[in-house]
C-alpha positions in Angstrom: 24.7 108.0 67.0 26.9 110.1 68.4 25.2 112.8 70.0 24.7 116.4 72.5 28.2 115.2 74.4 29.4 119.2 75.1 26.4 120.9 73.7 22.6 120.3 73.2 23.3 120.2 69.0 20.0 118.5 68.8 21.7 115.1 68.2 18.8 113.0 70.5 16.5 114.6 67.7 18.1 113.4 65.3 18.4 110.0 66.9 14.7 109.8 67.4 13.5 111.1 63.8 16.1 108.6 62.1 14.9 105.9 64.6 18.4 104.9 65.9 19.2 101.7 67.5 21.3 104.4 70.2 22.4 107.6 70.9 25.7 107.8 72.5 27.3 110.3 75.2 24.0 112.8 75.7 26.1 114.6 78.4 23.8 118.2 77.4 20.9 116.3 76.2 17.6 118.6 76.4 14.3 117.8 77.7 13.1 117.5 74.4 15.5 115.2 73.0 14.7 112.6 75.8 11.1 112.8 75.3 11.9 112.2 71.9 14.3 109.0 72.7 11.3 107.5 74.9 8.9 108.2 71.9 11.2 106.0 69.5 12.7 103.9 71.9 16.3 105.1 71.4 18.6 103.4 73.7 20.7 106.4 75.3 24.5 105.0 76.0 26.1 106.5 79.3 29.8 107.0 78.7 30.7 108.1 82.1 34.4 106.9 81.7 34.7 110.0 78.5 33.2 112.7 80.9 35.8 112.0 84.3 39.0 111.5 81.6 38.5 114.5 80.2 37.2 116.1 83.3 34.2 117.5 82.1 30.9 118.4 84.6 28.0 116.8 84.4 27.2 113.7 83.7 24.7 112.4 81.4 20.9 113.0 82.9 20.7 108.8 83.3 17.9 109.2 86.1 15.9 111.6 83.9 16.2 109.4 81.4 14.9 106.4 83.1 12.1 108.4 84.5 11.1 109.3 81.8 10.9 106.1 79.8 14.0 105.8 77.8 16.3 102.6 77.9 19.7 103.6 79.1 22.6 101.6 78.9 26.4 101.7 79.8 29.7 101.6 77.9 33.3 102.6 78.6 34.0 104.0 75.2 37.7 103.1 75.8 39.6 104.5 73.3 43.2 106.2 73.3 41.6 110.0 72.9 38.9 110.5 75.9 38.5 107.6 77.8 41.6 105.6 79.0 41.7 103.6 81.8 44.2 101.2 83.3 42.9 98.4 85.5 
């Protein structure tokens, strides 16, 4: 799922309550919305790549995360709109 990439739109929620295999982006993520992930064991997908392309602060709260029980893992969400990278 797609969620909280510019704003906290309650997306982790959502991801939690549905029981989603992953919620993607969760640059603006609350505190709440990671408890929630850890309670359903959500996977939360870093897309680091999206935030530096389209130079964006603050990257997803990975440590917070981690400490606080949720999987996390990493993508590049390459695609032509908000994350291109040449090698």
């Amino acid at each position: 799922m797609h969620a909280d990439e510019f704003k906290d739109s309650k997306g982790a929620e959502v991801a939690a309550k549905l029981k989603a295999h992953s919620a993607d982006h969760l640059m603006k993520i609350s505190e709440k919305g990671i408890k929630k992930l850890a309670s359903k064991g959500v996977i939360a997908t870093m897309l680091p790549g999206t935030t530096m392309f389209l130079g964006k602060s603050g990257f997803a709260p990975a440590r917070d995360m981690l400490s606080n029980g949720v999987k996390v893992a990493i993508a590049t969400d390459y695609n032509p709109g908000s994350s291109v990278f040449n090698s």
